[in-house]
C-alpha positions in Angstrom: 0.0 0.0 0.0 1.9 3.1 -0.7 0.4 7.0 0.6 1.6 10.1 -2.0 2.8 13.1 0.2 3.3 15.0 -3.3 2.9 15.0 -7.1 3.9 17.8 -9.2 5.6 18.5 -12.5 9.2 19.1 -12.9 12.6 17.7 -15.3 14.6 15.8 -13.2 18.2 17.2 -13.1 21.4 15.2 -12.7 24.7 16.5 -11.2 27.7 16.8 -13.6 31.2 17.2 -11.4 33.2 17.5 -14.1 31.7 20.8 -15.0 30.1 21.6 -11.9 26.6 22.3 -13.1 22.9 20.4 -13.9 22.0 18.2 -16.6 18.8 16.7 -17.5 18.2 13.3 -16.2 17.8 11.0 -19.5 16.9 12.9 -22.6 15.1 16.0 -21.0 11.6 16.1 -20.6 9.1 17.0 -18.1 8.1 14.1 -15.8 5.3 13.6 -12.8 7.6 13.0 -9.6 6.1 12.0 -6.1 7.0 11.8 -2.8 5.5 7.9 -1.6 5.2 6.3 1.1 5.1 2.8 0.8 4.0 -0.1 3.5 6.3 -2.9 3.4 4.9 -4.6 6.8 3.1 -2.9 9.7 6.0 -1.5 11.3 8.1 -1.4 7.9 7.4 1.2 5.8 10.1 2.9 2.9 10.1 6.6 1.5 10.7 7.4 -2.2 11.4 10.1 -4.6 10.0 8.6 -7.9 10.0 10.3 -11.2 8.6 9.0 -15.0 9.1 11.3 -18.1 5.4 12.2 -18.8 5.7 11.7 -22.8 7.2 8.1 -22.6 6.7 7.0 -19.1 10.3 6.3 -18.8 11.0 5.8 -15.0 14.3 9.1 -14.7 13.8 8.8 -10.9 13.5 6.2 -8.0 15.2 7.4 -5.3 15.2 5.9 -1.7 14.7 8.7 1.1 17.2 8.3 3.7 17.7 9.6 7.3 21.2 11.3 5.8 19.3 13.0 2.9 20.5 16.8 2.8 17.8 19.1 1.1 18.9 22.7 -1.1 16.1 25.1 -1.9 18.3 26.5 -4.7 15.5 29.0 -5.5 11.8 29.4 -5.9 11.8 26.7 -8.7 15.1 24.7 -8.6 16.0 22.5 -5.6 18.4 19.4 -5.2 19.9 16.7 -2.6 21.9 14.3 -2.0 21.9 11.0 0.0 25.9 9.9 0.6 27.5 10.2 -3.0 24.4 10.5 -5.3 23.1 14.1 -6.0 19.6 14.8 -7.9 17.9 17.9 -8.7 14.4 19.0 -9.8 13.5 22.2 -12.2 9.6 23.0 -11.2 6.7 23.9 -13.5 5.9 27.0 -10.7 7.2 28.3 -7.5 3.9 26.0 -6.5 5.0 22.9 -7.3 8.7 23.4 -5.9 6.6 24.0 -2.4 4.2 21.2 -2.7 7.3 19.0 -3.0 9.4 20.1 -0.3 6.1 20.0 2.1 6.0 16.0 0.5 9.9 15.9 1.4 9.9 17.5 5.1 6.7 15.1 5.7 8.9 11.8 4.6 11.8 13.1 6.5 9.7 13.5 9.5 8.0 10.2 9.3 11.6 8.5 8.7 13.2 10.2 11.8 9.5 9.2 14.0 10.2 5.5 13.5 13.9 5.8 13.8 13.0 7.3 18.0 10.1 4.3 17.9 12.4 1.6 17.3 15.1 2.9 19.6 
């Protein structure tokens, strides 16, 4: 069973170190990308970032949402983490859906650090 915390519109960005700048994930493209919880057991339950190219459903993003997960509002419509050595980054539609997913992420990160203090 899986719970959506956000949906919105945005291309899915990739980090390029040898040139220190953004890419587009795949060939480009806007894509859907949501914030999901998902129900392994009852006391199980695993966050993702997951993102398909609207005009070919092509999955560009399926990212596991960590406790180390470090979160950059770049600017109204441009943010990006990374979890350990993998960085991602999202171009938004509108300042809207660039806040609709960081409520979706600060929800997930909250759940994730909730059951980290229930099972200690």
């Amino acid at each position: 069973m899986s719970e959506s915390f956000a949906r919105v519109r945005a291309v899915v960005m990739t980090r390029d170190d040898s040139s220190g700048g953004w890419l587009p994930q795949g060939a480009g493209g806007l894509s859907l990308v949501s914030v999901l919880k998902i129900s392994r057991t009852e006391a199980e339950d695993q966050f993702l970032i997951h993102g398909e190219r609207l005009k070919d459903k092509s999955v560009l993003l399926d990212c596991c949402i960590r406790r180390d997960l470090v979160y950059n509002k770049v600017n109204p419509i441009f943010h990006h983490w990374r979890i350990g050595n993998m960085k991602f980054g999202l171009t938004f539609q509108s300042p809207a859906d660039a806040r609709a997913f960081d409520r979706g992420i600060r929800r997930a990160m909250e759940d994730i650090k909730q059951e980290a203090r229930l099972t200690s």
